[in-house]
N, CA and C of each residue as an Amber inpcrd file, in Angstrom:
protein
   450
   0.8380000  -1.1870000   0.0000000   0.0000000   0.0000000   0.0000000
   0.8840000   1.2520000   0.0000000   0.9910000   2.3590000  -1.1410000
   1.1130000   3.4020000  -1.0020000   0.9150000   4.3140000   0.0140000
   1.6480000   5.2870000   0.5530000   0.9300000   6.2390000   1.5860000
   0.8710000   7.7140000   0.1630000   0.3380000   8.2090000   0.2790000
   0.2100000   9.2620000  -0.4420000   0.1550000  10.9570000   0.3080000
   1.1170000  11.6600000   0.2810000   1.1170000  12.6610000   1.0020000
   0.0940000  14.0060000   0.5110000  -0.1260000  14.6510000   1.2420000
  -1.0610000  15.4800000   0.9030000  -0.3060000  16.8340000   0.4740000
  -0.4270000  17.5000000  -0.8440000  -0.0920000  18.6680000  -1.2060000
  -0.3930000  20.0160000  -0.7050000  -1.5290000  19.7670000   0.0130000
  -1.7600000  21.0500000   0.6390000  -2.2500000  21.0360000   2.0810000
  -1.4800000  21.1840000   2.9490000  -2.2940000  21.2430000   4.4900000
  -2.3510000  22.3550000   5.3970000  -2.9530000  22.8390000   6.0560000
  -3.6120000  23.5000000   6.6970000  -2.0150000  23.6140000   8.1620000
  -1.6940000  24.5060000   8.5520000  -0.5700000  24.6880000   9.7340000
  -0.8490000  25.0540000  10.6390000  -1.2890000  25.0720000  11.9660000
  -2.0260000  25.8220000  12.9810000  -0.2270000  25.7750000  13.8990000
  -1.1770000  27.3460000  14.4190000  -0.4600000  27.7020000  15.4120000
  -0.6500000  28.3450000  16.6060000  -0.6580000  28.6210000  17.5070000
  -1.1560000  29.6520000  18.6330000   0.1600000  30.2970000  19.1270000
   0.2400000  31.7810000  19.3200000   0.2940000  32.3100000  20.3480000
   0.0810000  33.7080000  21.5420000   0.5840000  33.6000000  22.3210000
   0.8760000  34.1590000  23.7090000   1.4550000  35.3660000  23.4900000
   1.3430000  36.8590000  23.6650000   2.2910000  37.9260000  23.8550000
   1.8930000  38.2180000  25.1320000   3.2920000  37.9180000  26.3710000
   3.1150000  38.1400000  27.4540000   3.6870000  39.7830000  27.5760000
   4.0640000  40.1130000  26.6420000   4.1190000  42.0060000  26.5420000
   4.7480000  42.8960000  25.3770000   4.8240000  43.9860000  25.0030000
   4.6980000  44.5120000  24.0360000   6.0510000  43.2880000  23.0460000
   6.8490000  43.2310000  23.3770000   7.9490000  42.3830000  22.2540000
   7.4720000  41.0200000  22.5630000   7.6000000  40.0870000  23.6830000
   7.9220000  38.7310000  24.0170000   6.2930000  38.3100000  23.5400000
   6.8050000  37.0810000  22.4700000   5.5750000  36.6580000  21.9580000
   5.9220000  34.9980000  22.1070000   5.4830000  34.0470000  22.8700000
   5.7350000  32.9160000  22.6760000   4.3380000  31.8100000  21.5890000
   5.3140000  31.2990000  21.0430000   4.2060000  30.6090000  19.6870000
   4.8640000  29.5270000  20.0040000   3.2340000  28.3630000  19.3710000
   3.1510000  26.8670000  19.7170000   2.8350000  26.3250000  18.0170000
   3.2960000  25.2940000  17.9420000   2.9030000  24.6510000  17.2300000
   3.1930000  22.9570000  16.7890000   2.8930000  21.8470000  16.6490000
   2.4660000  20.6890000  17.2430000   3.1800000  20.7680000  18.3860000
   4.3750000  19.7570000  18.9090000   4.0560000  20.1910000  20.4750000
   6.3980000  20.4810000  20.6290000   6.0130000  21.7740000  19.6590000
   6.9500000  22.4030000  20.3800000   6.6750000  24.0500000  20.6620000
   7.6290000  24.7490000  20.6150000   7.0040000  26.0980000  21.1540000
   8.3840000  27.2200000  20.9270000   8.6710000  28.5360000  20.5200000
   9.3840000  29.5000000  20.6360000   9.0480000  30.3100000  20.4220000
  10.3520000  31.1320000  21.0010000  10.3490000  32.6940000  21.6560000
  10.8000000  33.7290000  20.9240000   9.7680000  34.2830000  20.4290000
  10.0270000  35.7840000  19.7650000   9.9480000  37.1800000  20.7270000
  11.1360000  37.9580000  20.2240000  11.3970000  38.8580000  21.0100000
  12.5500000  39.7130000  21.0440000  12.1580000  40.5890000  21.3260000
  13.0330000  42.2610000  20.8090000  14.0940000  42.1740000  21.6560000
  15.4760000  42.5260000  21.5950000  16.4380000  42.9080000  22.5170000
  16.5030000  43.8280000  23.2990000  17.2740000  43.8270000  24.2630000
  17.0410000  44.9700000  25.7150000  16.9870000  46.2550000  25.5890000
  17.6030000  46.7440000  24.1740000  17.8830000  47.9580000  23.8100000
  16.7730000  48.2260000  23.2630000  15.9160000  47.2400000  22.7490000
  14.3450000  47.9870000  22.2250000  13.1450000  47.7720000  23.3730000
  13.7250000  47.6710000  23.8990000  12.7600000  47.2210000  25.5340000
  11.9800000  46.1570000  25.8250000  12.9310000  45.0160000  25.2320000
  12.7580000  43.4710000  25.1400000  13.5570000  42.8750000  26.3050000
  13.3120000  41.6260000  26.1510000  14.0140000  40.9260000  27.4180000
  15.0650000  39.8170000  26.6320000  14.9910000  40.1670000  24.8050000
  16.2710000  39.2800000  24.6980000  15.9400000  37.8780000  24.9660000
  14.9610000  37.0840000  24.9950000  14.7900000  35.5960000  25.3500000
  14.7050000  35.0230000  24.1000000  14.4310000  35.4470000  22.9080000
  14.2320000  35.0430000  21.6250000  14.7850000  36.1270000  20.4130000
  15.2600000  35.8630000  19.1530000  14.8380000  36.2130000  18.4980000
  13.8280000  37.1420000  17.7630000  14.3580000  38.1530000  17.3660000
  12.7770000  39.5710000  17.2230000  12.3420000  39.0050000  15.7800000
  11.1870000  39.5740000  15.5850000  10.3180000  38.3780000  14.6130000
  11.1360000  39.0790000  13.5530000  11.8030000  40.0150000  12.6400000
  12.6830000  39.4030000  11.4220000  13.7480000  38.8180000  11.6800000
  14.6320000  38.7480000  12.5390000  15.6020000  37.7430000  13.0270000
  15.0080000  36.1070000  12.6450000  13.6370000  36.1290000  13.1190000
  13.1320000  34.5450000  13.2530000  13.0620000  34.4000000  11.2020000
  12.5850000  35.8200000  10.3410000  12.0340000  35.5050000   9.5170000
  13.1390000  34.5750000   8.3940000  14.6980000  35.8010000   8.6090000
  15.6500000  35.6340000   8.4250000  16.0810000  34.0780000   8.4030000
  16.0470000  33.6340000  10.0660000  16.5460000  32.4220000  10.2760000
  15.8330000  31.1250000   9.3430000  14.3780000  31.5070000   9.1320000
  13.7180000  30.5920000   8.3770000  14.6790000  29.9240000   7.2120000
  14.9150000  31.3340000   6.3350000  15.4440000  30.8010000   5.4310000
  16.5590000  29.8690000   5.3510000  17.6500000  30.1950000   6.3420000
  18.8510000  29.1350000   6.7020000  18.5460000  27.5090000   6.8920000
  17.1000000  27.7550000   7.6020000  16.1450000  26.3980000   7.9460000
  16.0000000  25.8090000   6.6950000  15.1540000  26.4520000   5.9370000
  14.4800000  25.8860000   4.4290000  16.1350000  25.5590000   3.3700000
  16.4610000  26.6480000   4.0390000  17.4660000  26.0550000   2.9010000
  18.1020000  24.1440000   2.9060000  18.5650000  24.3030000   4.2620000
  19.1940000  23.3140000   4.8750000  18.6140000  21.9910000   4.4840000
  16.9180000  21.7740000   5.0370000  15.9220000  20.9040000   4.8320000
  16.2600000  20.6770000   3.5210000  15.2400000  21.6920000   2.5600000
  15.3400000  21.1570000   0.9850000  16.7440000  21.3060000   0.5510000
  17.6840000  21.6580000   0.7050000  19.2020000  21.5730000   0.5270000
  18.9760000  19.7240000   0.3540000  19.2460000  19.2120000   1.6740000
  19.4860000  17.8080000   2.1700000  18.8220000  17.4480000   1.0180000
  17.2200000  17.3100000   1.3040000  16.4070000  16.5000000  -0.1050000
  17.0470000  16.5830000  -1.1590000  17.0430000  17.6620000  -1.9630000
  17.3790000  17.7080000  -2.9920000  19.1650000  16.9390000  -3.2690000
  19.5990000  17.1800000  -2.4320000  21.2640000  16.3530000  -2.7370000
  20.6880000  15.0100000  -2.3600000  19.8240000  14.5820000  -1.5180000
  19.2550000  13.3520000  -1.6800000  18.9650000  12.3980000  -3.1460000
  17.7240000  13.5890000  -3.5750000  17.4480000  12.5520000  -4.7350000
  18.2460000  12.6080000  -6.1900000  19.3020000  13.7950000  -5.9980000
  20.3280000  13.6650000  -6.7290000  21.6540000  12.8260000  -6.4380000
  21.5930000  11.9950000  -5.6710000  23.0860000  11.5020000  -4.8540000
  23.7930000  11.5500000  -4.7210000  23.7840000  12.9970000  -4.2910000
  24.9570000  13.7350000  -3.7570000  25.0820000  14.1790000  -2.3150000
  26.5660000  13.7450000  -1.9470000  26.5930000  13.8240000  -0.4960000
  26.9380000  15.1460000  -0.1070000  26.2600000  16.0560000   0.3090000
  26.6620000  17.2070000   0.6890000  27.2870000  17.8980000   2.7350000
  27.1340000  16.6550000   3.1890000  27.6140000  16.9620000   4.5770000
  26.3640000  17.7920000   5.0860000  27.3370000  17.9910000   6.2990000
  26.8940000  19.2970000   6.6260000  26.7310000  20.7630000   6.1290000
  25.6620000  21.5050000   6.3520000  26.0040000  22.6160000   5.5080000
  26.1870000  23.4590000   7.1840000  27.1100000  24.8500000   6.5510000
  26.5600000  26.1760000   7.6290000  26.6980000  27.0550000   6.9450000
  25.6760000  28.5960000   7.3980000  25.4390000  29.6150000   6.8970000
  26.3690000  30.9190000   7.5300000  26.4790000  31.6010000   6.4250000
  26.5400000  32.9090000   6.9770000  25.7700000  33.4110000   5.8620000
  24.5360000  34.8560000   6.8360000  23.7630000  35.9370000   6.1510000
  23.7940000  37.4730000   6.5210000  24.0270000  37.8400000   5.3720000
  23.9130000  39.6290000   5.6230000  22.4170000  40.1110000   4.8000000
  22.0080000  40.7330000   5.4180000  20.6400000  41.4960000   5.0000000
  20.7240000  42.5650000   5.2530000  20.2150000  43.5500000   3.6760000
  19.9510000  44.9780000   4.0040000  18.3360000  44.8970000   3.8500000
  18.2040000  45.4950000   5.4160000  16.8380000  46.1170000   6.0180000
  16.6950000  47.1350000   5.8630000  15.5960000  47.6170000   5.1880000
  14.9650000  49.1650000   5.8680000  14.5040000  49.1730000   6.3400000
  14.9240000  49.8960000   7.6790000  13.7840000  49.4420000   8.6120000
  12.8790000  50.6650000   9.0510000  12.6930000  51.7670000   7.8550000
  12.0190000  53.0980000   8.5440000  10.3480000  52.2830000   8.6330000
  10.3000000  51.5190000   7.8970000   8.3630000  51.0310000   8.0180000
   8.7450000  50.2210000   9.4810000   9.5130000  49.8270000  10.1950000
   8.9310000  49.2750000  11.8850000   9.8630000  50.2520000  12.6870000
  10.0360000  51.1290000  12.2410000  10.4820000  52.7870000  13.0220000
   9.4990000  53.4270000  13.0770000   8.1140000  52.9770000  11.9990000
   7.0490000  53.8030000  11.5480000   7.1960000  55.1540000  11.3630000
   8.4820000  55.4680000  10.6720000   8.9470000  56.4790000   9.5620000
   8.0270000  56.3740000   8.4980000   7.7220000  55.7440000   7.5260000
   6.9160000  55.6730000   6.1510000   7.0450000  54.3880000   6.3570000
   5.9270000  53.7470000   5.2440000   5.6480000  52.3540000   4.9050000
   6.5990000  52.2100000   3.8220000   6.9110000  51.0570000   3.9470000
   8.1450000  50.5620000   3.1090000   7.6620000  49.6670000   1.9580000
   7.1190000  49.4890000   1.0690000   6.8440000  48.0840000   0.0970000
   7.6120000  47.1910000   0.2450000   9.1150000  46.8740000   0.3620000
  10.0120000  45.6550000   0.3050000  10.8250000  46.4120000   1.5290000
  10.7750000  46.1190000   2.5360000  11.7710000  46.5500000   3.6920000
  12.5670000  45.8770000   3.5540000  13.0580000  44.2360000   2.9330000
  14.3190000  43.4710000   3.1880000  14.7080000  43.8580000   1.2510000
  15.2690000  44.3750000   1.6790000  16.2520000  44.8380000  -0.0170000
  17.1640000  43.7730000  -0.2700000  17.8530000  43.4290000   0.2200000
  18.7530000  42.1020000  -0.2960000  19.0950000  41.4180000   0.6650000
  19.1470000  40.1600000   0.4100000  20.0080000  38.7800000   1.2970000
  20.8100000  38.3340000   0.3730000  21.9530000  37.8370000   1.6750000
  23.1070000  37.3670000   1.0970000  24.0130000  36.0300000   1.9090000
  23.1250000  35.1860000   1.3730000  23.5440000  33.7730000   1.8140000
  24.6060000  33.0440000   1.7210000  25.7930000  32.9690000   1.9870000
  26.8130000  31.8260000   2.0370000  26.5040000  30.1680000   2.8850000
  26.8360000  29.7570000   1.9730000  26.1550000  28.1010000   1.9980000
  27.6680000  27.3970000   2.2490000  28.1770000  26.9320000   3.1250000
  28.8870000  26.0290000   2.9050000  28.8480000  24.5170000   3.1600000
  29.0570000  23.2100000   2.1710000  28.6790000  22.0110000   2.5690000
  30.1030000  21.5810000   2.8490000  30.1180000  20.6630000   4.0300000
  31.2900000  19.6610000   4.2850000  31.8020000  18.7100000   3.8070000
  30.5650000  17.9710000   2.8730000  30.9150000  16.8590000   2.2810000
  31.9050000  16.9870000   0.6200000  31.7660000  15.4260000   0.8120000
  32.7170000  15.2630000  -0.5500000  32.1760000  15.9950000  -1.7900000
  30.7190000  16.3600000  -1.7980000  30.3360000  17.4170000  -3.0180000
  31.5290000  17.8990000  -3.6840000  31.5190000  18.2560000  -5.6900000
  32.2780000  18.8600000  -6.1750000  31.1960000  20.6780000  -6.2650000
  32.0810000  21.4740000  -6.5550000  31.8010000  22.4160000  -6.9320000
  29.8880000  22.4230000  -8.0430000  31.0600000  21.3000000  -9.2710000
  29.5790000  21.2210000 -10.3420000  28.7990000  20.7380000  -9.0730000
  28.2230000  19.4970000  -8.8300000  27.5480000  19.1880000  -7.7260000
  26.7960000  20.0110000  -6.9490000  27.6970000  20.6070000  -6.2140000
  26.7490000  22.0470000  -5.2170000  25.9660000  22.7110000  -6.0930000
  26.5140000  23.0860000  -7.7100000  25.6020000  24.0050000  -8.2220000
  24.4900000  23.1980000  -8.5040000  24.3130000  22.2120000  -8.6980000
  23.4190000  21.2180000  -8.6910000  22.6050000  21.4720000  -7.9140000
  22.7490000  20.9630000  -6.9370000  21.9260000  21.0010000  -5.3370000
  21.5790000  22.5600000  -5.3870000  22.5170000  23.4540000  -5.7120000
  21.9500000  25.0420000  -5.3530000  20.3830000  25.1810000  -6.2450000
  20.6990000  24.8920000  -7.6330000  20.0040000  24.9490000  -8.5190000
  18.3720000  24.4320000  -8.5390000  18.5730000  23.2770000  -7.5540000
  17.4590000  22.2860000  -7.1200000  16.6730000  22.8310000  -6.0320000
  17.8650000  23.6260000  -5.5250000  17.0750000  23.8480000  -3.9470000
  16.3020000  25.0370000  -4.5950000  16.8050000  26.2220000  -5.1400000
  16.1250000  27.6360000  -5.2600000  14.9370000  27.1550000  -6.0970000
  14.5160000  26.1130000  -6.5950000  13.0970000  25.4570000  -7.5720000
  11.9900000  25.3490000  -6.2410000  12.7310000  24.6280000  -5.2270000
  11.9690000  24.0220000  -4.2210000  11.6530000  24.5070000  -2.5970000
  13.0530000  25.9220000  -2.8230000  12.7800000  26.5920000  -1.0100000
  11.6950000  27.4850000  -0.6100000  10.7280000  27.0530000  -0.1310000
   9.4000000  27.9910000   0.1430000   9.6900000  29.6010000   0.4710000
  10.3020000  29.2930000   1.3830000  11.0590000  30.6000000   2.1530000
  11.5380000  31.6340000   1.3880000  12.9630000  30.9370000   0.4170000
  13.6070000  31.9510000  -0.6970000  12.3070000  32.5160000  -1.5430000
  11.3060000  31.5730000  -1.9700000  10.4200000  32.0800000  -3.0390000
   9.9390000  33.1560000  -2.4280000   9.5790000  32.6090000  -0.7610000
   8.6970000  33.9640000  -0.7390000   9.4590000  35.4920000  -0.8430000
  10.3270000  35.1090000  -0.1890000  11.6040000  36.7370000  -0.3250000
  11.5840000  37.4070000  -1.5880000  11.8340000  36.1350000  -2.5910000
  11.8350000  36.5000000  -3.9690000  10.6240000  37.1510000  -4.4930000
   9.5310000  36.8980000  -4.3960000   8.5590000  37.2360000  -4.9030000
   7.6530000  38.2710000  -4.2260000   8.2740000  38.8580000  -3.2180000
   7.8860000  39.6070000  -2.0930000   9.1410000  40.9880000  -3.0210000
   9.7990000  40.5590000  -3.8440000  10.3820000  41.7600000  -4.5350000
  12.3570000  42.2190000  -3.8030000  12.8840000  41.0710000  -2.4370000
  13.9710000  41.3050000  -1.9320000  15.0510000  40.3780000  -2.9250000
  15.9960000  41.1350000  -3.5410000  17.2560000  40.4420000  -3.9250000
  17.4360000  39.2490000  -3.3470000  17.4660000  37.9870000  -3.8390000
  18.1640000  36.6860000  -2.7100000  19.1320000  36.3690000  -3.4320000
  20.2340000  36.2180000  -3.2720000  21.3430000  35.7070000  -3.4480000
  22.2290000  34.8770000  -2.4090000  21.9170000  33.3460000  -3.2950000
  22.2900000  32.6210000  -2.4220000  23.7140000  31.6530000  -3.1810000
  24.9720000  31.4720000  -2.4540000  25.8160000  31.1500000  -2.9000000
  26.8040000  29.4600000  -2.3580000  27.1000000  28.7620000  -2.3550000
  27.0500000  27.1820000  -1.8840000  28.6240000  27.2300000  -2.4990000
  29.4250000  26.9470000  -1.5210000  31.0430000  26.2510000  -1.5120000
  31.4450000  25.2210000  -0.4860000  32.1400000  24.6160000  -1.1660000
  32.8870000  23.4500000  -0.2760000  33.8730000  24.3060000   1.1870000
């Protein structure tokens, strides 16, 4: 018997803002902490929600990264990131509304494994078809540039 996965499902989530920054969110049964740093009159326990939005992408990448060197068979190790993002941030200064407040990302991808160069572009190539996250950046109008070395 086949299992057949479902293409479209429904994500629930709940949460909690125990005060103006600290927002704790649930979803199946884990849970984290969003939240502004001390200097914006946060308590620093989490991540401020573009920090979290940011981090997504490192997430998505990673996930569909793996798959995709999966069903290509290619061993890509471990990966780790480094990201620079230019923010404008006058729309959550509530200076003016901003249309694209994240103007560009700039992803460095590095995998550990035996991957060649061609290879990674492979996997790069596969992943930017399939990363939810990048699309949305992308299509939300922010530069993504994402780059993958041994």
């Amino acid at each position: 018997m086949v299992i057949r996965q479902k293409s479209v499902v429904k994500i629930r989530m709940s949460a909690s803002a125990s005060s103006h920054s600290r927002c704790d969110v649930t979803t199946r049964d884990v849970s984290l902490t969003i939240d502004e740093p001390e200097e914006r009159g946060g308590t620093n326990l989490g991540f401020s929600p573009t920090e979290t939005a940011f981090a997504a992408l490192c997430g998505c990448t990673n996930t569909i990264g793996h798959k995709c060197a999966a069903k290509l068979g290619i061993d890509i190790g471990n990966l780790d990131f480094e990201m620079e993002v230019d923010f404008d941030r006058r729309g959550v200064l509530l200076m003016e509304e901003v249309e694209v407040p994240f103007k560009a990302i700039r992803l460095e991808v590095t995998a550990s494994g035996p991957a060649t160069e061609e290879e990674l572009r492979q996997v790069a190539k596969e992943t930017e078809k399939y990363c939810a996250v990048s699309k949305l950046y992308r299509n939300a109008g922010t530069s993504v540039e994402i780059r993958w070395t041994k």
